[in-house]
C-alpha positions as CSV (number, residue, x, y, z in Angstrom):
1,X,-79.3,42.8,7.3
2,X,-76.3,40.5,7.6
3,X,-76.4,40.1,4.0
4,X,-76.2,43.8,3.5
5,X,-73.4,44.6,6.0
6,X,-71.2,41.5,4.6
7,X,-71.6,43.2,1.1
8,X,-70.0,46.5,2.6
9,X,-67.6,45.4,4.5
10,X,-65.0,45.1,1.5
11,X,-66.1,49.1,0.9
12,X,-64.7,50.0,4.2
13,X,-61.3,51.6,4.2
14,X,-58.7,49.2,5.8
15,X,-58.3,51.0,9.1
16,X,-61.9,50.9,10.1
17,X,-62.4,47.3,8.7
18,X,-59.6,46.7,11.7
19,X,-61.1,49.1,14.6
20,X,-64.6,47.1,13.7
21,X,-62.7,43.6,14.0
22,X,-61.3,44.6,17.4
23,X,-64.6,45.7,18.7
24,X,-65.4,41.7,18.2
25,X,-62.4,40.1,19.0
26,X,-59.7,41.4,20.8
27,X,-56.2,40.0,19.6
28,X,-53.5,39.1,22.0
29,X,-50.5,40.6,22.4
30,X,-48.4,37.9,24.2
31,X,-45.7,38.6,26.6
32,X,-42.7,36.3,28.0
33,X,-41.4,37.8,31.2
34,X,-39.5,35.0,33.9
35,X,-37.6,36.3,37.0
36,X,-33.9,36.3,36.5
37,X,-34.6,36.6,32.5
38,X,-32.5,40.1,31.8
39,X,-35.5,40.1,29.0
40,X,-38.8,40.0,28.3
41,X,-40.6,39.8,24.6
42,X,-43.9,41.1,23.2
43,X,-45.4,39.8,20.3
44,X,-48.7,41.0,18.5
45,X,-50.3,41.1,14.8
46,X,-50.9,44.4,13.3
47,X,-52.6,44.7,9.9
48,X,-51.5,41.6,8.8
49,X,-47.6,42.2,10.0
50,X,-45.9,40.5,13.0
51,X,-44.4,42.5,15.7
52,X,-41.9,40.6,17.8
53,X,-39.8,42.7,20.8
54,X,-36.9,42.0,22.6
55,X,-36.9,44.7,25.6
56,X,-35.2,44.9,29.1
57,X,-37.2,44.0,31.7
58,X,-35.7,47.1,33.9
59,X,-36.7,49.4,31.1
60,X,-39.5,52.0,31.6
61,X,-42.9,51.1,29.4
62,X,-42.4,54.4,27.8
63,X,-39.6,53.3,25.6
64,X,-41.1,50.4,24.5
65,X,-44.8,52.6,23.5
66,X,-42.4,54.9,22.0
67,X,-40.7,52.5,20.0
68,X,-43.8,50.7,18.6
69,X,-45.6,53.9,17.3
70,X,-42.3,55.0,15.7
71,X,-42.7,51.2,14.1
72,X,-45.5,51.9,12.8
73,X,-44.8,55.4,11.6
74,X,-41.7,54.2,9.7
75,X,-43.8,51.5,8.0
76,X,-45.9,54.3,7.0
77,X,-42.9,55.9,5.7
78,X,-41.9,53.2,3.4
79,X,-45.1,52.4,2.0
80,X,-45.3,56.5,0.7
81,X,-41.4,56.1,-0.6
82,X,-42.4,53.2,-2.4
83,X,-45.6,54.9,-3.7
84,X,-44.0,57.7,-5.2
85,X,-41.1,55.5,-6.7
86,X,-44.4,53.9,-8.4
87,X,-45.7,57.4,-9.4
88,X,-48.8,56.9,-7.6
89,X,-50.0,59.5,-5.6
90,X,-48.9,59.4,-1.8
91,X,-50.7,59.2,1.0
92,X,-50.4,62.1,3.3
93,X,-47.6,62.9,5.8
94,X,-47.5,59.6,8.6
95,X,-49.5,60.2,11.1
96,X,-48.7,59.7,15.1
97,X,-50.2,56.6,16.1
98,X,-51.1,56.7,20.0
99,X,-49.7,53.9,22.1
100,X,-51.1,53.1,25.1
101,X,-51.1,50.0,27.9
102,X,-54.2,49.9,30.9
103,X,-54.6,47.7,33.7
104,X,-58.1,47.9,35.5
105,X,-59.5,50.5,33.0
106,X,-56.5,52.6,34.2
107,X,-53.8,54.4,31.7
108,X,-50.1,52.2,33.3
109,X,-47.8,55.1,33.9
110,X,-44.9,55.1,31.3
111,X,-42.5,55.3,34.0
112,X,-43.1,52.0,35.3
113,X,-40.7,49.3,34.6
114,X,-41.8,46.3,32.0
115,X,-41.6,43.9,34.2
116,X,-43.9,45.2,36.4
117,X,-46.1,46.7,33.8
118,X,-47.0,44.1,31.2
119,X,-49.8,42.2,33.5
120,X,-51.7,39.2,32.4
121,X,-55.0,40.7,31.5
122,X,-53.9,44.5,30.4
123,X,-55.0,45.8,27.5
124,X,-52.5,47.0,25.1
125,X,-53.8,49.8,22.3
126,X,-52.4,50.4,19.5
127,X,-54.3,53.5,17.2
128,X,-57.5,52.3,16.9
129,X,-56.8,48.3,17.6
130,X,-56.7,46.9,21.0
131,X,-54.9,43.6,22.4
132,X,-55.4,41.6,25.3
133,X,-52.0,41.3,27.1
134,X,-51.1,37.4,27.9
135,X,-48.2,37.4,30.3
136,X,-46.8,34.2,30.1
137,X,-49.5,32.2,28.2
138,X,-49.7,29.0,27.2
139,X,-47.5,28.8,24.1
140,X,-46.3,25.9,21.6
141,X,-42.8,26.4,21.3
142,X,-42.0,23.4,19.2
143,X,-44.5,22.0,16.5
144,X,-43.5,19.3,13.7
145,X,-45.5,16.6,12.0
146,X,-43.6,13.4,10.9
147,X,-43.0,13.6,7.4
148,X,-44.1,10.3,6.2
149,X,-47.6,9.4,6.8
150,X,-49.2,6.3,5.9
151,X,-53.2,5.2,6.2
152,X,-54.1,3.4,9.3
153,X,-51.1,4.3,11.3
154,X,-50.9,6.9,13.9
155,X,-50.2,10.2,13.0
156,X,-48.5,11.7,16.4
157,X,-47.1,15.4,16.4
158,X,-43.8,16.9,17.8
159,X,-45.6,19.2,20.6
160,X,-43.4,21.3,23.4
161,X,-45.7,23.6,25.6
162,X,-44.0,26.3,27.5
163,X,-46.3,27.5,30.5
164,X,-49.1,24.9,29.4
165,X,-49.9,20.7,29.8
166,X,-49.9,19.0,26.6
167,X,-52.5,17.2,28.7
168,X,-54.7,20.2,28.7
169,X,-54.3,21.0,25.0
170,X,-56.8,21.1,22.4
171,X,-56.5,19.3,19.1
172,X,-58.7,19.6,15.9
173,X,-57.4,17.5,12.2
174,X,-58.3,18.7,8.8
175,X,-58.1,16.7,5.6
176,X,-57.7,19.3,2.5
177,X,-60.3,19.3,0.4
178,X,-58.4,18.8,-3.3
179,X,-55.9,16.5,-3.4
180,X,-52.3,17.1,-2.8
181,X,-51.0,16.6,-6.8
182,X,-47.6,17.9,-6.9
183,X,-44.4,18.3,-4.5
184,X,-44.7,22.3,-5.9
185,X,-48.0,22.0,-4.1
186,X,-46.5,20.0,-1.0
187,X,-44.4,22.8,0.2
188,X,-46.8,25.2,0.4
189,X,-49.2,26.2,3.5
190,X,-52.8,26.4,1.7
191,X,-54.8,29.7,3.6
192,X,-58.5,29.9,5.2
193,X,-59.5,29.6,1.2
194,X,-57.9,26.5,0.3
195,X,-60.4,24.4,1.6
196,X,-60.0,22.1,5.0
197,X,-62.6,19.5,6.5
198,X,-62.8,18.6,10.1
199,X,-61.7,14.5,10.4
200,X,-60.8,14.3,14.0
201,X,-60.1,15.2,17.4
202,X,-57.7,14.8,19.7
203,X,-53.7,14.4,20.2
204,X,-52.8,11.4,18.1
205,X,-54.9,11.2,14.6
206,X,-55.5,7.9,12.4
207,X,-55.8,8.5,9.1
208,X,-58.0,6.6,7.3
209,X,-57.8,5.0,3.2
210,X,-59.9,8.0,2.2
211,X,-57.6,10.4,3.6
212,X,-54.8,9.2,1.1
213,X,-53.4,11.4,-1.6
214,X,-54.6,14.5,1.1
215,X,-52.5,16.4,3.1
216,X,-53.5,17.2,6.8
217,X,-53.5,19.8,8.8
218,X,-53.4,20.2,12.9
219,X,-54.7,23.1,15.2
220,X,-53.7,23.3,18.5
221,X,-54.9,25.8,21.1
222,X,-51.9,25.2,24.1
223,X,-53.8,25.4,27.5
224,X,-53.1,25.3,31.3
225,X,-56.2,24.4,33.3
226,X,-58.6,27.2,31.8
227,X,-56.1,29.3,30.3
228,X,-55.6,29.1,26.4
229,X,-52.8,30.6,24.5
230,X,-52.7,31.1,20.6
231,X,-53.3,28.0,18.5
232,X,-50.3,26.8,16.4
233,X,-51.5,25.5,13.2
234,X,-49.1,22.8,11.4
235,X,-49.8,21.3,7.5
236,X,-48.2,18.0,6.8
237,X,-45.5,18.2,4.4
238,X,-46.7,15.4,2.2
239,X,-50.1,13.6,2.0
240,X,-51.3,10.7,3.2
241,X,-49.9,7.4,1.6
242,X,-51.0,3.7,1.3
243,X,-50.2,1.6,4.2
244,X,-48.2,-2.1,3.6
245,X,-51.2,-3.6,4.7
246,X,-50.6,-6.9,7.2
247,X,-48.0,-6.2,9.3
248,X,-46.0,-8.5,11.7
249,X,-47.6,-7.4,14.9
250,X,-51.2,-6.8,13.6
251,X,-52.1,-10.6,15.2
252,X,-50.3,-10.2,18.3
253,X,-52.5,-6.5,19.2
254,X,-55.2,-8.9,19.7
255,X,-53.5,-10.2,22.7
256,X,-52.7,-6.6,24.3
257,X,-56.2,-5.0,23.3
258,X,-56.8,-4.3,27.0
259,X,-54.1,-3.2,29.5
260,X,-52.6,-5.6,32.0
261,X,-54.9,-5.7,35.2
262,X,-53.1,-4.8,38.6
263,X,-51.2,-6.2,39.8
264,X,-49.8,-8.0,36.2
265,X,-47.5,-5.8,34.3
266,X,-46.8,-5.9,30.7
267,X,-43.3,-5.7,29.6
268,X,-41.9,-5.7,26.0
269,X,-38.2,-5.8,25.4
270,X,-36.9,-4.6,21.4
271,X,-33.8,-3.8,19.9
272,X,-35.8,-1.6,17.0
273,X,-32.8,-1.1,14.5
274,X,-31.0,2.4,14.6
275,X,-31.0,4.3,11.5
276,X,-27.3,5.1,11.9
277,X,-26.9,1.1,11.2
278,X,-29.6,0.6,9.0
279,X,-28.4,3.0,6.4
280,X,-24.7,1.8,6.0
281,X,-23.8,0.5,2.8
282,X,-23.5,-2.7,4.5
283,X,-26.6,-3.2,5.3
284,X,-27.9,-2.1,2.5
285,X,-26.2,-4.2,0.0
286,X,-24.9,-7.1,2.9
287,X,-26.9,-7.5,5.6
288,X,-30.3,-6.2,4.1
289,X,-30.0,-6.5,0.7
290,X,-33.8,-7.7,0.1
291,X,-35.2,-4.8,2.3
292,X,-37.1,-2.5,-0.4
293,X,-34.9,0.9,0.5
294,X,-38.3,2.7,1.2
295,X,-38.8,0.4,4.1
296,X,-35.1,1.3,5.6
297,X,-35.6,4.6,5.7
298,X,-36.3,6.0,8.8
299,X,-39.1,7.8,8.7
300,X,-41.2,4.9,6.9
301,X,-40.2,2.3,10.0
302,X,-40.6,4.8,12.4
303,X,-45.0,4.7,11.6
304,X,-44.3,0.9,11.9
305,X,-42.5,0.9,15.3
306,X,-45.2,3.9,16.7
307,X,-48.4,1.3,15.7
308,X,-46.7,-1.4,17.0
309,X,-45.6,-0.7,20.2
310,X,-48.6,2.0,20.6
311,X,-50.5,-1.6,20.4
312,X,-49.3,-3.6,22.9
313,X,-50.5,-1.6,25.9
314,X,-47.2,-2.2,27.9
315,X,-46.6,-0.7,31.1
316,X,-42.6,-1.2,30.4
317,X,-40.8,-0.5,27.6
318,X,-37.4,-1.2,26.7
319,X,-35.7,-0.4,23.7
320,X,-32.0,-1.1,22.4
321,X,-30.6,0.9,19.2
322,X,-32.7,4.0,19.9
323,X,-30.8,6.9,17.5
324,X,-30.8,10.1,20.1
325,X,-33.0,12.2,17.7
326,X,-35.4,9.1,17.5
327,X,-36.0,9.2,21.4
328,X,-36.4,13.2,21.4
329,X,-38.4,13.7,18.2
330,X,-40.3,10.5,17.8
331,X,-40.4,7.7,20.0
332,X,-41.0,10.4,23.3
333,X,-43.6,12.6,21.7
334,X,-45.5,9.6,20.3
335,X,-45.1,7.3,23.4
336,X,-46.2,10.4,25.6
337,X,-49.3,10.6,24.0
338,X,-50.1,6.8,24.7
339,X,-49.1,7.5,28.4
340,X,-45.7,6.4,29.0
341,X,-42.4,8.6,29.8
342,X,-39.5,7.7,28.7
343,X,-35.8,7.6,29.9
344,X,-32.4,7.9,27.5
345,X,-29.1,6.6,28.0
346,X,-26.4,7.2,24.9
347,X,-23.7,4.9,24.3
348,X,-20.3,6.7,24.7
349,X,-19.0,7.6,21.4
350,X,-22.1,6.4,19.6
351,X,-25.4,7.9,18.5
352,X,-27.6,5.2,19.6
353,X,-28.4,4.1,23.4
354,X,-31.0,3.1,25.4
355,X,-34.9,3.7,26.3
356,X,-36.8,2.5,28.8
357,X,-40.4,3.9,28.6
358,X,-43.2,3.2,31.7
359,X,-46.8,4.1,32.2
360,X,-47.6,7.0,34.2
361,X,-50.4,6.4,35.7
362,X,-49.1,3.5,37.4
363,X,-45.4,4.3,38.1
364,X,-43.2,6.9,38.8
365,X,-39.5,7.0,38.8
366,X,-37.7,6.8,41.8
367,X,-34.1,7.3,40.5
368,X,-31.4,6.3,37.8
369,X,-28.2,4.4,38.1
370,X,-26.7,4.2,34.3
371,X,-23.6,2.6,34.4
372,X,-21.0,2.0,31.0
373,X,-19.7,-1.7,32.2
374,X,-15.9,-1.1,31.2
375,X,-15.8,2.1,33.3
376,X,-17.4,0.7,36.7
377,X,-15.0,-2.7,36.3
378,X,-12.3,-0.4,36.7
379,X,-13.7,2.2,38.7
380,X,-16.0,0.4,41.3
381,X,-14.7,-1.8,44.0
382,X,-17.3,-3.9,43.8
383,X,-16.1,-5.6,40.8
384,X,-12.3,-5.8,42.2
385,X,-12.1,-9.3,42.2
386,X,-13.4,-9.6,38.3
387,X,-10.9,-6.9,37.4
388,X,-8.0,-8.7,39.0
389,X,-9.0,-12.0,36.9
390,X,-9.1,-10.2,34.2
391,X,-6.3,-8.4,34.4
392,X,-4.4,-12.0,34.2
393,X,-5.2,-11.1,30.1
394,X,-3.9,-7.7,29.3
395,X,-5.5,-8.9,25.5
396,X,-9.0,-9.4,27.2
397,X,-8.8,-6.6,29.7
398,X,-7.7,-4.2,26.8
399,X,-10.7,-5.3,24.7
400,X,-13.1,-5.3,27.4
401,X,-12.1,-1.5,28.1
402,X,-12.5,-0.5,24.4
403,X,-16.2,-1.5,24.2
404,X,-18.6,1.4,25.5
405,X,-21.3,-1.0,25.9
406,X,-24.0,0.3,28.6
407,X,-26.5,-0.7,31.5
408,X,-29.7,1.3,32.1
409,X,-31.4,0.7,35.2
410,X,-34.4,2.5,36.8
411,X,-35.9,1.9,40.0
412,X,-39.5,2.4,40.0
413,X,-42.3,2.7,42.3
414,X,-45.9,1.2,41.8
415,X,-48.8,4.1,42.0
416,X,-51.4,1.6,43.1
417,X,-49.5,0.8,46.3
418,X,-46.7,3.3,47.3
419,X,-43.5,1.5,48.7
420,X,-43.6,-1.1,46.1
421,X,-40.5,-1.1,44.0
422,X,-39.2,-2.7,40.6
423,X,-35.5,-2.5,39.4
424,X,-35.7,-2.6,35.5
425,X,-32.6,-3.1,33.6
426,X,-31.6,-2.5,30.1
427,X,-29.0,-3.7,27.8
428,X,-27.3,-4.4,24.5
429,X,-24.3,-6.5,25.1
430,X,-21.7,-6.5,22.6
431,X,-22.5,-7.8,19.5
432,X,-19.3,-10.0,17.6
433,X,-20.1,-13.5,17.0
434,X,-16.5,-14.2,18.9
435,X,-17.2,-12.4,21.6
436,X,-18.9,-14.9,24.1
437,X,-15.4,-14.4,26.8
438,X,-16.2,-10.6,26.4
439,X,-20.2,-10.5,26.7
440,X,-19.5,-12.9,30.3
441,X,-17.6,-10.6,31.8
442,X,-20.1,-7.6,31.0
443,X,-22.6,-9.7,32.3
444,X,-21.0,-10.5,35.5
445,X,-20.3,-6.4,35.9
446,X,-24.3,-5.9,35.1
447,X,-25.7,-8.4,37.5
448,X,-23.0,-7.1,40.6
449,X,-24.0,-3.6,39.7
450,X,-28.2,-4.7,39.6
451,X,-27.6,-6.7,43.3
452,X,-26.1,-3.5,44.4
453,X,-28.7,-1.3,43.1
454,X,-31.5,-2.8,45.1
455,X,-29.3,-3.5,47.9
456,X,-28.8,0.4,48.3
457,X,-32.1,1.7,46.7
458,X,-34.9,-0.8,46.7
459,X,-34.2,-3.3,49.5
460,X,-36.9,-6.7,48.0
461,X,-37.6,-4.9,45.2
462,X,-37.5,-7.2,42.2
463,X,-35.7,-7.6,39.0
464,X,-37.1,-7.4,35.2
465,X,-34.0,-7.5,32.9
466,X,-34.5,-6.6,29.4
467,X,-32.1,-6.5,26.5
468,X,-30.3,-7.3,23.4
469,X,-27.6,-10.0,24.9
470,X,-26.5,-11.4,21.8
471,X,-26.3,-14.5,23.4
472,X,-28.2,-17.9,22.3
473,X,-29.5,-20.3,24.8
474,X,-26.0,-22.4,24.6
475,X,-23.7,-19.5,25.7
476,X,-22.1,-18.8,28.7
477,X,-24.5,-15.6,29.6
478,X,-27.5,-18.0,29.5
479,X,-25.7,-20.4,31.8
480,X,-24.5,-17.4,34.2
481,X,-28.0,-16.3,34.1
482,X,-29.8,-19.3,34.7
483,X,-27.8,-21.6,36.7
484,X,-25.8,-18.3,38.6
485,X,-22.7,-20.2,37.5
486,X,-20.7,-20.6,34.7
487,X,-17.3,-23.1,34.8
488,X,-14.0,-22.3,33.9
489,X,-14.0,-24.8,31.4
490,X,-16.5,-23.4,29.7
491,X,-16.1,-23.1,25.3
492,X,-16.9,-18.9,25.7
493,X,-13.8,-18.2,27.9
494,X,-12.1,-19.1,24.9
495,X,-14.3,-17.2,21.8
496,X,-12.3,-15.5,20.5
497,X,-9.0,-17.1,20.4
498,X,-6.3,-18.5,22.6
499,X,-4.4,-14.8,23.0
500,X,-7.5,-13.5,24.4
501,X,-8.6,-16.6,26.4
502,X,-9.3,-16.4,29.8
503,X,-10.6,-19.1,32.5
504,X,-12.3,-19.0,35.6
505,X,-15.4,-19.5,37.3
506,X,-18.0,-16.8,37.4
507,X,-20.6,-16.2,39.9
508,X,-23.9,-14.3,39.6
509,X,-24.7,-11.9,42.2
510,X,-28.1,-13.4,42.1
511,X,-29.9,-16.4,42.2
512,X,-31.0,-18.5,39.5
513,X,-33.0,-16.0,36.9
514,X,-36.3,-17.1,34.5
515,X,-36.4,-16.1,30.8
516,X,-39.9,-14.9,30.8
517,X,-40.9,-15.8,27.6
518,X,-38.9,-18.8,27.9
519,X,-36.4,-19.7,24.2
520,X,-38.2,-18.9,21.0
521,X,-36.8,-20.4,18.3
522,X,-35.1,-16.5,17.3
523,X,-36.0,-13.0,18.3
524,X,-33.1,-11.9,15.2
525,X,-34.2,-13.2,11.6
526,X,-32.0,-11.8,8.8
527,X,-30.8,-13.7,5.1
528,X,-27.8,-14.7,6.8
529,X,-28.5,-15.8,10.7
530,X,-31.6,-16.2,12.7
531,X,-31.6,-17.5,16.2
532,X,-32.5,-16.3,20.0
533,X,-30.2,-13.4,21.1
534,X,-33.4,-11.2,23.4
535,X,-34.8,-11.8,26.7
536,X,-36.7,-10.5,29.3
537,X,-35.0,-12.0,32.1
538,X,-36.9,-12.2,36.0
539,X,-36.7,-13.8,39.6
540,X,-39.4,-16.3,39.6
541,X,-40.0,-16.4,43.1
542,X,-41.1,-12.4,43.1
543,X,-42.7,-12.9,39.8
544,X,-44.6,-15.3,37.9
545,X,-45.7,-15.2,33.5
546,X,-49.3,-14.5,33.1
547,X,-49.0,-14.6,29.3
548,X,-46.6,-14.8,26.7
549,X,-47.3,-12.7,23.4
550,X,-46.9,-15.1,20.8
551,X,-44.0,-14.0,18.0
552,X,-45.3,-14.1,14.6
553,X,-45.6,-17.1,12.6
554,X,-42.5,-18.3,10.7
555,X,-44.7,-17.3,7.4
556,X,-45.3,-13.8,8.7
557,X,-41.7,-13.6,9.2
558,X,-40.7,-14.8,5.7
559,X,-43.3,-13.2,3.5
560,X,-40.7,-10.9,2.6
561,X,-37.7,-13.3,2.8
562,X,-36.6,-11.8,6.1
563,X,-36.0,-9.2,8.6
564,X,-36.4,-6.4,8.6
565,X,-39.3,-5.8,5.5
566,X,-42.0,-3.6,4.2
567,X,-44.1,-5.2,7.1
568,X,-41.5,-5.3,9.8
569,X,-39.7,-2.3,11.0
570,X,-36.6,-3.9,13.0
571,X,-33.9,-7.1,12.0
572,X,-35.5,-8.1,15.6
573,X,-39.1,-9.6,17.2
574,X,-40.6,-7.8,20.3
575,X,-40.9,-9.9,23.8
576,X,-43.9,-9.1,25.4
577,X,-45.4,-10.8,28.5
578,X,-47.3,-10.1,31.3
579,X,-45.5,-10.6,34.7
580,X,-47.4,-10.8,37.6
581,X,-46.1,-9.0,40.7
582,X,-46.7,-10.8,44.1
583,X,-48.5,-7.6,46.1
């Protein structure tokens, strides 16, 4: 019987084939309508062609019923016109398609207003097809896959969800069946014949080596609770590629397998290399020049730095050199989907800044207190007496007050035992060789502004620092940091040059601090420098190392000649260790 009706059904004129579809399947005619929105839209599919509408919400229903089956009696129009300018024969005269909306088996009167009319669960008809009205229903509103993708890393989609929880969301993969052979091919979105197997489930996909030379494909259905919305269906521009095989952090995600038990925390501190340096000339050709170009472009590092830090399993992240569109369109989506939310903090006048990332499910953010150093030493009277110092230097004070160099700091609460706070900070002081005199006195600005942070906001609470210092172990930051003193006499008050020189004796606003993962021999390896300039700084009698991450081996960091490689997304090495926080 099946057989027979599946052999007629291509017989059936094109109308009927529809009205015997919507007997089985209603299709949804999706409607947008918020308070205080002058407009609401309407979307639907009708034979084939999609109907958007942009309508007052004050408008009466009948104008918009009025205006579809005119629509569709204008489309009718055309397709005669274009007939007879064929010399086919044409169809007879249009026909007047009724338009109709219910709620509750009842015919919605066309004086009533669209706001009030278009109800979740009406039923709009349309001729012979009905719809099943979705007022504000769970709808993907942005949808992009990354455009590199490489076997054995995670493939992790761009996903916004208006009235939906990404949460909630359904996610099925497909591999095409034949293989992706041209970029002709690579452009194109294959249909329901081209061919598509199931290979996963789920919001972040790893393709495997028999997935290369494929393209894949993601449905998702948007949801909220029990309600579903339409599926958005995305096809990867290109297929799957190779992978670089061993990579840099592949031995240290057997340290971070499992999740740091309450009450440890894992942090990891990384200055991952924004793409607005890494693709300068200078770096190219300079700094880099033994980087394979593939593996400084963006997109390529960018499955490197999603693996890695995916791996680790850290409850705190924070990153330095973080391009704006990287936070929004990569790092956040794919971090997200391993359970952490993110914060971003741009440098003035740059296109890089700051992220610090933390695991839901154990904190939550309490508040924010960004500062940009040169603006609170002028501004903020807590660091009067530094600005008067410096002021002795109009040189130094003038260069100080050009650099836009930033402090992120987050107060956070713990989940497991409400009340308990952490201050984490964030930093990339500046970077010139010369500039020890310069990176002291941001220091000393940071660590006022941090004691008067938890002062105000988190009285106890204690400190993780994290950042790009640019300063080795010898330097006057380390010797602020850890001994809460640095002398006048010291060689940085003079870095760069006796015009710029400055001395005098700078206290920290806090007691002597702990580099957690104590002083590798460098966390920055490139062909013309390598030494320790990253640190994860904390106060040892709040907090205590559980475990150290070991960096790579000095092999693993050479293989390629240096930072960063085919294997090694970043000029830097991740810190990650596991602090544990007294209860």
């Amino acid at each position: 019987m099946f057989k027979l009706l599946s052999a007629a059904l291509p017989l059936l004129p094109r109308r009927l084939l529809v009205s015997c579809r919507s007997l089985c399947r209603m299709e949804p005619a999706v409607v947008r309508c918020l308070p205080g929105e002058p407009k609401l839209t309407i979307s639907f599919c009708l034979d084939g062609s999609h109907k958007y509408m942009l309508r007052d919400q004050g408008e009466p229903l009948g104008k918009v019923l009025a205006r579809i089956s005119n629509g569709i009696a204008k489309g009718q129009g055309k397709a005669k016109k274009s007939k007879k300018n064929k010399g086919q024969k044409p169809d007879k005269s249009p026909e007047h398609v009724v338009v109709k909306l219910f709620y509750d088996g009842q015919e919605v009167a066309e004086t009533e207003l669209n706001s009030a009319a278009w109800q979740d669960g009406a039923v709009l008809q349309v001729g012979g097809c009905k719809y099943a009205v979705q007022r504000n229903a769970p709808t993907v509103t942005t949808a992009e896959l990354p455009g590199s993708l490489l076997a054995g890393f995670p493939v992790c989609p761009h996903l916004e969800v208006e009235f939906g929880n990404l949460q909630d969301c359904e996610f099925t993969w497909y591999k095409e069946n034949a293989p992706c052979t041209s970029p002709e091919a690579a452009g194109e979105v294959p249909g329901e014949d081209s061919g598509w197997t199931e290979v996963g489930y789920g919001r972040v996909h790893v393709p495997s080596n028999q997935d290369i030379g494929y393209r894949l494909k993601l449905s998702c259905t948007p949801k909220d609770g029990e309600r579903s919305g339409v599926a958005k269906q995305l096809v990867s521009v290109g297929a799957v590629e190779a992978g670089p095989g061993m990579c840099t952090f592949d031995n240290r995600h057997a340290y971070t397998v499992k999740e740091a038990e309450w009450p440890a925390v894992r942090v990891v501190s990384y200055n991952i290399l924004a793409d607005v340096y890494a693709q300068t000339e200078l770096s190219k050709t300079v700094l880099y020049p033994y980087c394979a170009p593939y593996a400084l472009q963006l997109d390529y590092r960018q499955n490197l730095i999603k693996k890695e830090l995916a791996g680790y399993n850290a409850d705190i992240v924070c990153l330095q050199e973080v391009d704006k569109g990287v936070f929004v369109d990569s790092l956040s989506p794919a971090l997200d989907a391993f359970g952490l939310d993110g914060v971003f903090r741009i440098k003035e006048k740059q296109h890089e800044g700051l992220a610090t990332f933390y695991r839901r499910s154990k904190f939550q953010l309490l508040s924010r207190h960004d500062i940009v150093l040169n603006e609170a030493l002028t501004s903020d009277p807590i660091h009067s007496t530094l600005l008067e110092r410096v002021s002795a230097n109009s040189a130094l004070k003038d260069k100080i007050l050009q650099r836009s160099t930033t402090l992120q700091v987050s107060v956070l609460e713990d989940l497991n035992k409400p009340g308990r706070k952490v201050c984490v900070a964030n930093t990339h002081l500046y970077w010139h060789p010369k500039g020890g005199n310069i990176r002291l006195v941001q220091m000393g600005v940071a660590l006022q502004h941090l004691r008067h942070v938890i002062n105000e906001e988190a009285p106890g609470a204690p400190l993780v620092f994290c950042g790009d210092f640019n300063s080795t172990p010898n330097s006057g930051v380390l010797q602020l940091v850890r001994e809460a003193l640095v002398p006048l006499q010291h060689a940085d008050w003079g870095s760069s040059g006796p015009e710029e020189s400055c001395s005098m004796e700078l206290l920290s606003a806090f007691p002597p601090l702990l580099s957690a993962c104590s002083q590798p021999a460098y966390t920055n390896y490139v062909g013309g420098f390598h030494g320790c300039l990253d640190y994860i700084f904390i106060q040892p009698d709040s907090m205590q190392v559980e475990q150290v991450i070991p960096l790579p081996s000095h092999q693993e960091i050479t293989t390629y000649e240096a930072l960063p490689s085919v294997a090694h997304p970043s000029d830097h090495i991740a810190l990650i260790c596991d602090l544990r926080w007294n209860p």
